[in-house]
NULOPA-419589 format. One record per residue (C-alpha): x, y, z; residue in one letter. Coordinates in steps of 0.001 Angstrom, whole numbers, padded with zeros to 6 digits, always signed. Last residue first. Layout:
% NULOPA-419589
XYZA;...
% end
This chain:
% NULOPA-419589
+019544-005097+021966X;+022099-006845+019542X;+020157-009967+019218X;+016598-007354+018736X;+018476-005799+015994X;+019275-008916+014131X;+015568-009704+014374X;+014739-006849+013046X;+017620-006975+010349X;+016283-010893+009091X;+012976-010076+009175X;+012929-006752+006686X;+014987-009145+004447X;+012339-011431+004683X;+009672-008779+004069X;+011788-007287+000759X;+011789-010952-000480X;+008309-011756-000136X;+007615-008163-002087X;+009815-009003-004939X;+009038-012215-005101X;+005197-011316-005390X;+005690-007909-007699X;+007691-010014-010126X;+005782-012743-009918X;+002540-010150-010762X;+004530-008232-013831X;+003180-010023-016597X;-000287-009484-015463X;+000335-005766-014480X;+001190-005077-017436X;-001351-006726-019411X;-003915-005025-017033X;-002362-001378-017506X;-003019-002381-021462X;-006693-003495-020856X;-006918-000519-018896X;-006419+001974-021528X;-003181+003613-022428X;-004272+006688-024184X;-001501+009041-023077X;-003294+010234-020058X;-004189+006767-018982X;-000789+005960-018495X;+000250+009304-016818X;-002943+008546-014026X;-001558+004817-013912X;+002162+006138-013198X;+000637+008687-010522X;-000886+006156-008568X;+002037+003583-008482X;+003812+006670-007437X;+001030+006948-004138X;+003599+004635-001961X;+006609+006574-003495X;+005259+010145-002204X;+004275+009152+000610X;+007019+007017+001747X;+009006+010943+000826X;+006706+012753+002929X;+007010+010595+006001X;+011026+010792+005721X;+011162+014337+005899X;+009133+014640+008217X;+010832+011981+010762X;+013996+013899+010174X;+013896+015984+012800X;+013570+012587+014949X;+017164+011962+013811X;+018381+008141+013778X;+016771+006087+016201X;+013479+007739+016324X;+013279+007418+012832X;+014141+003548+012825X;+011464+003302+015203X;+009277+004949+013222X;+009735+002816+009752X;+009679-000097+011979X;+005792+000488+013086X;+005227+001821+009734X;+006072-001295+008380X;+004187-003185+010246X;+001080-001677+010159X;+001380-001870+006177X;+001188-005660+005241X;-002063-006331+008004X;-003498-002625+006836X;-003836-003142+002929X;-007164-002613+002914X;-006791+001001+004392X;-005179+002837+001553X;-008537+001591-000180X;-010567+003788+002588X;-008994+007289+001375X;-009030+006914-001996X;-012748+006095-002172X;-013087+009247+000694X;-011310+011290-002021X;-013096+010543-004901X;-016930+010358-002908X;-015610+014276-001670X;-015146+015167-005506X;-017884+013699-007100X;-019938+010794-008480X;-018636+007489-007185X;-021020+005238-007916X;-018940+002853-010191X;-016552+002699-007013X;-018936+002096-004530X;-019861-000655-006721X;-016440-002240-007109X;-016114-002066-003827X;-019386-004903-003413X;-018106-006892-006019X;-014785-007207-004313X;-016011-007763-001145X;-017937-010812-002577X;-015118-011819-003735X;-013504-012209-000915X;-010020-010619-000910X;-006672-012463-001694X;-006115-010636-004817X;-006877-011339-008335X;-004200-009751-010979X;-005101-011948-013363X;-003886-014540-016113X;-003892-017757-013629X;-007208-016680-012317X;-009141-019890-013479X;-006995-022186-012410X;-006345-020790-008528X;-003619-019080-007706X;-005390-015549-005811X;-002620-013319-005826X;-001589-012790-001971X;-001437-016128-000745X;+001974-017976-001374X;+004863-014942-001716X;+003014-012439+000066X;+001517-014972+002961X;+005360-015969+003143X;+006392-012789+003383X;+004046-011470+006081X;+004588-014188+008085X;+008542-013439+008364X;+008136-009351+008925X;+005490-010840+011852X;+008221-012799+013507X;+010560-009821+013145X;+008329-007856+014954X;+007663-010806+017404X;+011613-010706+017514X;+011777-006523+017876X;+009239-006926+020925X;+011064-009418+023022X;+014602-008083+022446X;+013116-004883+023906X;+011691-001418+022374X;+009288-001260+025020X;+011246-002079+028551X;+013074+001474+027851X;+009400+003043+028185X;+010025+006236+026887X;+009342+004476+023749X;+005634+004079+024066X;+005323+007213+023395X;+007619+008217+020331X;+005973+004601+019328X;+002293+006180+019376X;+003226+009465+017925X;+004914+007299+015005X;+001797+005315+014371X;-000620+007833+014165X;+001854+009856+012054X;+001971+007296+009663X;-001893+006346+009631X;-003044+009956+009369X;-000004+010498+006440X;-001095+007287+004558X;-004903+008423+004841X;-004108+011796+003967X;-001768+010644+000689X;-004794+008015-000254X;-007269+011101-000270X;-005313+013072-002504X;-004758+010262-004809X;-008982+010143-005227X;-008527+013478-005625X;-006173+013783-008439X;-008449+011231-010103X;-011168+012822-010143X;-009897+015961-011760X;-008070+013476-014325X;-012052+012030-015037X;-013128+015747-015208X;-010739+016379-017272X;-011109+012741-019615X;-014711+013908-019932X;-017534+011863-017583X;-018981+008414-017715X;-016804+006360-019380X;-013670+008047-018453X;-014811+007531-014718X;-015125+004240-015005X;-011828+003546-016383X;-010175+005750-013426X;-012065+003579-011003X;-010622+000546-012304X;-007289+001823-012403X;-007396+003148-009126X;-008915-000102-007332X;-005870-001938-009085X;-003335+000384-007891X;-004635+000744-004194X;-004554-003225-003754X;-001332-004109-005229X;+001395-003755-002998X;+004436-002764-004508X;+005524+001015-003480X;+004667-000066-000014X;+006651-003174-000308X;+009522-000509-002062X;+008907+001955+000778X;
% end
């Protein structure tokens, strides 16, 4: 939840697109717009959760799934995610030292940036919020691959319950921009933030897959 809470993708398409939307519309209409484009990252997290919990409830009644084998390559995967967190996911070069540049090409940026400054109603809102929860898919697959097989290990009448609360903390980035904006923040402020936050966010997020490396492998010794 905390990685999930971290990464930066979602947040900085948000803030953009909130900006633009202030500049071309009222600040309600603007909020309005914003709600949905949050609405549409919760249904995309909750597709892609549930997706991936249905297919592990599955797979598990296999008992050859859920081996040693499987919970090292997990573990394995935990490990390559943190180092491409910690050495590749801001961009590093010269000129970007005082960004919040990801790894993307830039000529994907660009090109979501104008779907974004296009965006012109409710149902554009939501499917914009809907496909950025997506660009993050190599750092969240696996952690909603461990995230259900810890459910199934501990209560599967909990697995609800713990869905809607990574939900809620992977859209509170979200939220925290929307209140930001609403109490004439701008996003030259949000920026300067999230500039002087970004080693934070990158050790803290290299750290959190390590640790997340360490236990799976751990659990697939004790398997």
């Amino acid at each position: 939840m905390v990685i999930q809470a971290f990464l930066q993708t979602s947040p900085s398409i948000f803030a953009i697109f909130y900006h633009h939307a202030l500049g071309k519309t009222t600040a309600k209409k603007a909020d309005d717009r914003a709600l949905s484009f949050i609405l549409g990252q919760e249904i995309a997290i909750a597709i892609f959760f549930l997706a991936i919990y249905i297919l592990i409830s599955f797979l598990s009644v296999e008992k050859t799934f859920l081996d040693t084998v499987f919970m090292w390559v997990l573990s394995g995967l935990f490990l390559a995610e943190a180092m491409f967190a910690f050495f590749c996911y801001f961009r590093t070069d010269k000129k970007s030292k005082n960004t919040t540049k990801l790894f993307y090409p830039r000529a994907f940026v660009k090109s979501f940036i104008f779907h974004i400054e296009h965006a012109k109603n409710r149902s554009d809102t939501i499917i914009l919020g809907f496909v950025s929860a997506f660009l993050d898919f190599i750092f969240i697959l696996p952690l909603l691959v461990i995230s259900s097989i810890a459910i199934l290990h501990i209560s599967s009448r909990a697995g609800f319950v713990f869905i809607i609360a990574y939900i809620i903390i992977a859209t509170l980035p979200l939220f925290t921009i929307r209140t930001l904006y609403r109490t004439d923040h701008n996003l030259a402020d949000i920026q300067r933030f999230r500039v002087k936050k970004k080693i934070f966010f990158r050790i803290t997020i290299a750290i959190s897959y390590l640790i997340l490396a360490i236990l799976t492998f751990i659990s697939g010794v004790s398997i």
